[in-house]
C-alpha positions, 0 to 999 in steps of 0.5 A: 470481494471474491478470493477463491480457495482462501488460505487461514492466516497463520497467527492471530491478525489481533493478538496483543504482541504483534510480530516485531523481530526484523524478518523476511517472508517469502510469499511468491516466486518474487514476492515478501513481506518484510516484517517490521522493516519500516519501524526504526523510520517511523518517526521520519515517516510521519512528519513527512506524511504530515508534509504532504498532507498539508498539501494534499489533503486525503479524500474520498474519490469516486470509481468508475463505476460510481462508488465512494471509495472506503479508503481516503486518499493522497499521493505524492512523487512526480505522479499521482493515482487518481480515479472518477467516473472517467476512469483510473490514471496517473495525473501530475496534478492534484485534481483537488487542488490544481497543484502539482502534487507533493514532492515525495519526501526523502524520508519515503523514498529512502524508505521505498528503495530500501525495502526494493534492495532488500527483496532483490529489486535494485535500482528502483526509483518510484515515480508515484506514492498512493498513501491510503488511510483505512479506518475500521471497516474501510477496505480495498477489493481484489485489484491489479496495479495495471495503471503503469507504464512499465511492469519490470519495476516491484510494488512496495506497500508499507504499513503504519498503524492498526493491522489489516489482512492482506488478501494475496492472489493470483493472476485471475481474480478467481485464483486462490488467495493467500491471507498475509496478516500485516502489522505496523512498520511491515513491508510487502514488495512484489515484482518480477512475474509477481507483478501483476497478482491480485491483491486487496485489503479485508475490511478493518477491524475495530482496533486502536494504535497507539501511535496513530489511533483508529486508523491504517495508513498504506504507503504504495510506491510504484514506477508509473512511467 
């Protein structure tokens, strides 16, 4: 993972109080980190990750390029992101399963729709969910969501668990990246000319939540088609 001109986080990523006062951050033209928005759903938002998971179990898939991802994977929606040695796509089936994939549960979209209406993007009905599970040391490199149909809709990431450290950049892998510090409940969502920046996760470090263990749980809701 490269990134360019890195800027030093803020606050301390593993300090004991992490920031919990609802919150807005701006961090682009169109792009914001809405602190803290997802806490007062989380006890929606288990049981129906729980629901979807019954049906699609997290796994490792493989890159293109041959490697094992270190962050397991799920989805649910109408779509769901899949990668193999063929390559990255979209898929209204789960290849693990042969089924289609979960319907995404009210509890998420409500959620999606929210934090999309709060950072200036009405309308948006997210067709696809990536739920990603980090344990310490699990990352994501630099990467642009280019695997959709249509740009004119915002990504919405929503974090549960242990912290992570949100690399931030541009529209070149090269550009600098801004280090964004996320804790659980936050909320990034990114659109308009933000749309298509780099972004990545720093791998974990070892830590513990007290609600969900050692692990990080993402939620990416997109509009593939």
């Amino acid at each position: 993972m490269r990134c360019k001109g890195s800027e030093p986080a803020t606050f301390d990523l593993f300090a004991d109080d992490a920031p919990q006062a609802p919150r807005t951050e701006q961090i682009g033209p169109r792009s914001f980190v809405l602190r803290s928005f997802a806490l007062p759903r989380v006890e929606q938002l288990l049981p129906a990750l729980q629901q979807v998971l019954n049906q699609s179990p997290f796994r490792h898939m493989i890159t293109p390029g041959g490697f094992t991802m270190s962050a397991a994977l799920s989805s649910c929606g109408r779509l769901g992101w899949v990668t193999d040695r063929s390559g990255y796509r979209y898929t209204d089936t789960d290849p693990q399963t042969g089924q289609p994939w979960p319907a995404m549960p009210d509890a998420l979209m409500q959620l999606a729709q929210a934090a999309a209406i709060e950072a200036g993007f009405p309308g948006f009905i997210p067709d696809a969910c990536l739920i990603n599970r980090y344990v310490p040391g699990a990352k994501m490199s630099l990467h642009q969501d280019k695997n959709e149909q249509r740009y004119e809709w915002p990504v919405v990431s929503v974090s549960l668990g242990i912290p992570a450290m949100f690399l931030f950049g541009g529209d070149q892998r090269t550009d600098p990246c801004q280090r964004v510090p996320l804790f659980h409940g936050d909320v990034v969502v990114w659109g308009g000319e933000d749309r298509l920046r780099y972004h990545g996760i720093v791998a974990l470090k070892q830590a513990e939540h007290p609600l969900l263990g050692e692990q990080r749980i993402n939620f990416t809701f997109r509009r593939a088609e």
